[in-house]
Structures are given as structure tokens and as C-alpha cells.
N, C-alpha and C positions, 0 to 999 in steps of 0.2 A: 801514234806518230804519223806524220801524211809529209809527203817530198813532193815538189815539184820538178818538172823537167823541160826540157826543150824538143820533148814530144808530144806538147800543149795537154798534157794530162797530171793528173796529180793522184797521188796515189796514197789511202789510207792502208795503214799498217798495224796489225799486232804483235806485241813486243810479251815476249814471255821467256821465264827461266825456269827450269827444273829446281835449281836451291840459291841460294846467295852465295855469291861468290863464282857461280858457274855462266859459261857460255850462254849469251844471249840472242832469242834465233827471233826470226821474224818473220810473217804469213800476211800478203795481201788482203786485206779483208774486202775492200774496195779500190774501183775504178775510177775516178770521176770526167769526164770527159765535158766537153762545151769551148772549151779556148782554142781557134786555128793558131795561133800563135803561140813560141814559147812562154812558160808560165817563168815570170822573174821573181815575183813573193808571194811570202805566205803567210796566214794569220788564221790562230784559233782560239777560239776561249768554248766556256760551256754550251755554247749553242750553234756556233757559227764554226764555219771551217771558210774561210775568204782567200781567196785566187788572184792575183793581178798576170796580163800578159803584155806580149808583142802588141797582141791585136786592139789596144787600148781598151778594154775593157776589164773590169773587176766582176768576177762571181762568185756571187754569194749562195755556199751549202747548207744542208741543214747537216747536222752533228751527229741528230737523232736516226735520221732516217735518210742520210748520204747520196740526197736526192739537190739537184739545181733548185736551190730558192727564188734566188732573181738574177737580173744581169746589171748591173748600173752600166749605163752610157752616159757618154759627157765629153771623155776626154779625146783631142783632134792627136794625140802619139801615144807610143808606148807608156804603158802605166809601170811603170820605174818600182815603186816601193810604195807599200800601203802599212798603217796602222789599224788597229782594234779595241777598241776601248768603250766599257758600257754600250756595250749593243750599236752602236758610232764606227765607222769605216771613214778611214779620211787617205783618199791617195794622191802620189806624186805624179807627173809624167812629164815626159820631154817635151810635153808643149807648153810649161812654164808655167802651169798652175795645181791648185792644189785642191780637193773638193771633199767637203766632209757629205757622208750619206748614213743615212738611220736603214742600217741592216735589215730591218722585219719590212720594216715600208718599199725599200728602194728607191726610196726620194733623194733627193741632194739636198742640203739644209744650207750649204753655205760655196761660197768658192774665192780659194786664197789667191789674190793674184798680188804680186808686188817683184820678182826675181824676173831679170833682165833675160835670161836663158832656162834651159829643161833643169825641172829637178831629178835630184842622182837619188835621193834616201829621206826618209822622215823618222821622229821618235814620236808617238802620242800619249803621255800619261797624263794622268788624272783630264784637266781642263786647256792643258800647254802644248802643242805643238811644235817640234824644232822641224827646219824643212832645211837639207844641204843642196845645193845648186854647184851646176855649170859657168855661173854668172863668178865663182870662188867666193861667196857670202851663207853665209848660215844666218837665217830667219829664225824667230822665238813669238809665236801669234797666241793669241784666246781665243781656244774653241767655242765658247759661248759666246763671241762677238764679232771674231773675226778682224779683232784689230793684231797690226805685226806688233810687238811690245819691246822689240829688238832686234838689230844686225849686229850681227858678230861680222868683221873683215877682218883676212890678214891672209887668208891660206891665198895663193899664184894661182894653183889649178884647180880643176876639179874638185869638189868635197862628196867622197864616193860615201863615208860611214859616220853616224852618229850615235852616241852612247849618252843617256840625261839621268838623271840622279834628281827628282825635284823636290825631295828633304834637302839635303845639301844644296841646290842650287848648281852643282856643278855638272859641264860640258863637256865632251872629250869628243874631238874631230879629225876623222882621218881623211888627207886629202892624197891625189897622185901627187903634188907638190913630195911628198915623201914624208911630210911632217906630221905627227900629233900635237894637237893642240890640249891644253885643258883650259877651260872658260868658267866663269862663274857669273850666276845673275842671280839679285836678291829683289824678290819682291818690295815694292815699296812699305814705309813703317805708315803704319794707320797712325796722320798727323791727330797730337792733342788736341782739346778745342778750345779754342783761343777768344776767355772772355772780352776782351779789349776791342777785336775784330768784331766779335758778334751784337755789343753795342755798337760801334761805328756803322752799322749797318741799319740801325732803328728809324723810323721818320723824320726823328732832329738830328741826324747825321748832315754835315755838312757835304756840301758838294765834291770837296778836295778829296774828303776823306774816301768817299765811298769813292772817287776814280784811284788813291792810292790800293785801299783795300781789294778795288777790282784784279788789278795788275798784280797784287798779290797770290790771288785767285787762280789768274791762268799760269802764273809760275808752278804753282803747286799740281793744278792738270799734269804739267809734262813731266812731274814726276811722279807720276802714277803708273807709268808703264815701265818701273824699277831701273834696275842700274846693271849696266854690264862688261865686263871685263876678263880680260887675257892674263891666267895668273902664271901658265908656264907651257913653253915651246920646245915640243924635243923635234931637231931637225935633221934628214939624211941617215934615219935607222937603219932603212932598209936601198936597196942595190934597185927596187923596183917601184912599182904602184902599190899602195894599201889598200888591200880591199875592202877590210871590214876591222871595226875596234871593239871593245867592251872591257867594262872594267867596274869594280863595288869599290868604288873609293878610293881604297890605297891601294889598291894592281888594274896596269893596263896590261890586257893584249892585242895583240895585232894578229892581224892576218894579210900576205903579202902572198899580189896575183900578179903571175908572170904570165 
């Protein structure tokens, strides 16, 4: 287990029980120190133990050997929330962008900019990216290209928490507005091909044809980047700000900070 705090350190932990069913105790095994600022996320998988702070900076540990691997710089604020995914670091911060980095390198591969204000939270699976903003928009980009593929609007304030399901397609956003949302986005369908068009296209295609055919064409571009939608609004749950949401489908929870 590893916790972070607002004493710019993070702290790995072992988690052990005497039998099933009994009390479970926990022994520091490590320190890790490197961030002057408090640490706000955190992220591990098999090799990496990843840090975001105040001090806008992300650092990247090793797992193995619970030493500093690298520092990414980049960001001009606080580094708000980060993802991990395939050896990939992609974080948020309140200076309104978004920057994916390759873990082992400590390079930066890409950088999201499109939200008018700082980002509050991101989700990263597989190749998809969701990013919640200050701006009250939730962004849906391609990690392999860097294009946004969707804005979700509708939340008033802040969108502090996100929850992505990318089998189902479905969204779940908690914003200080008080509301969860649930959203749905379907990948676009891989159009059939269409012998008609693909003669129209030949050398003895006429002029007309191939300017109708074209306009065709760039229709069918803009929907490549799928479709998306608001299937249901629960409003004024809570008496405060939502801090954080998660949910497997059929149950949401929330968590409400006072």
C-alpha cells in the first residue's frame, strides 16, 4: 500500500494478517521523499510507484528498489491528478493542460491543451483519456494522437471526480454543482464499404460525382470521433461538494467533503 500526504512525502507500507478474518496491522517499509509541496495523487502499477504535487511536479519511483527514478517537469501549477497506464504517466494541473510522459524515459510524448481553466481530475484506460475541469467540461481525447474526441457539458461548477467504464462506454461525473452525472460515448461503427462510392471514385468518374462523393467523405471524418451523450442527472444528493465518485455499472458511490 503507499499514501500520500501534505507532508510532501509518500509513504510505502506493508499490509499483513495473522489469519483471515483478523485485524489487519501495517509496518512502513519505505520513505520516499523528493516533493517540497503537498503530494495530491497517486499511482502504481508493477513497476512504477508515481507521485503528483503542489510543487508541480510528478515523480516517478521504482517499485523494485523504492529509489527516485526521474522527476518530469513541464507543468507551470499544481499537478492536480495523474494516470498510469502501460508504463504512460499522463497528468492534470491547474495550469490547463494535460501532458502524457513514458515512465522509464521521462520524456513527454504529447501535451493536451483544449479547457479554458485548470484541471481538477483525469481517468486513463486503455488508449482514452477523460480530463474534468474548472472550465465545468469534461474532455474524452486519444492517447495515441492526441485528438479531444468529445466534450461532455452541463455540470455549473467544478468537475472535482471521474469514474470511465470503457467496455460499456459509460461516464459518471461528480461535480461541486452537487450532481452526478452518468454520460455515455460509443465508439464510432467501422462504416461498410460502399461499392457505388468506390467506383465513383475511378478515372471515368465524372466531376460532380467525385465533388458529391468528397463531401461525403468529410461527413463521415466527423464521425469518427463517436457520439456522446447525458443518459441520466441525479441532482442535490448531497448538503455539500462531492469529492470523489466510483461505480461498476449498476452502483454509484460518492464521497462528500466538507
Amino acid at each position: 500500500m503507499v499514501s500520500g500526504s501534505s507532508d510532501c512525502t509518500v509513504r510505502v507500507w506493508d499490509l499483513y494478517t495473522k489469519h483471515r478474518g483478523s485485524r489487519i496491522r501495517a509496518d512502513v517499509r519505505a520513505i520516499l521523499r523528493g516533493h517540497s509541496g503537498g503530494v495530491l495523487d497517486l499511482r502504481m502499477d508493477e513497476n512504477w510507484i508515481v507521485s503528483c504535487s503542489k510543487d508541480a511536479l510528478i515523480n516517478v519511483y521504482s517499485r523494485s528498489t523504492l529509489t527516485l527514478h526521474a522527476v518530469l517537469q513541464g507543468h507551470e501549477g499544481p499537478v492536480n491528478a495523474i494516470g498510469l497506464e502501460g508504463g504512460r504517466v499522463v497528468s492534470a494541473s491547474g495550469d490547463g493542460r494535460m501532458m502524457l510522459w513514458d515512465a522509464a524515459s521521462g520524456k513527454c510524448e504529447r501535451v493536451f491543451e483544449g479547457h479554458e481553466r485548470g484541471l481538477a481530475c483525469i481517468e486513463f484506460k486503455d488508449d482514452l483519456i477523460l480530463s474534468g475541469s474548472n472550465d465545468c467540461t469534461i474532455k474524452l481525447w486519444r492517447a495515441s494522437t492526441g485528438e479531444c474526441l468529445h466534450t461532455f457539458a452541463g455540470h455549473t461548477l467544478l468537475v472535482r471526480a471521474l469514474c470511465f467504464d470503457p467496455k460499456t462506454g459509460y461516464v459518471v461525473s461528480a461535480s461541486y454543482d452537487r450532481s452526478v452525472r452518468v454520460w455515455e460515448w460509443k465508439e464510432p461503427a467501422t462504416p461498410a464499404v460502399d461499392v457505388a462510392a468506390f467506383i465513383s471514385h475511378s478515372p471515368s468518374s465524372s466531376t460532380s460525382s467525385s465533388s458529391s462523393n468528397s463531401s461525403s467523405s468529410n461527413s463521415g471524418m466527423s464521425k469518427k470521433r463517436g457520439v456522446g451523450k447525458l443518459v441520466r442527472e441525479f441532482r442535490d444528493l448531497h448538503a455539500s461538494h462531492i469529492f470523489d465518485v466510483k461505480f461498476d455499472v449498476g452502483r454509484i458511490v460518492r464521497w462528500v467533503f466538507f
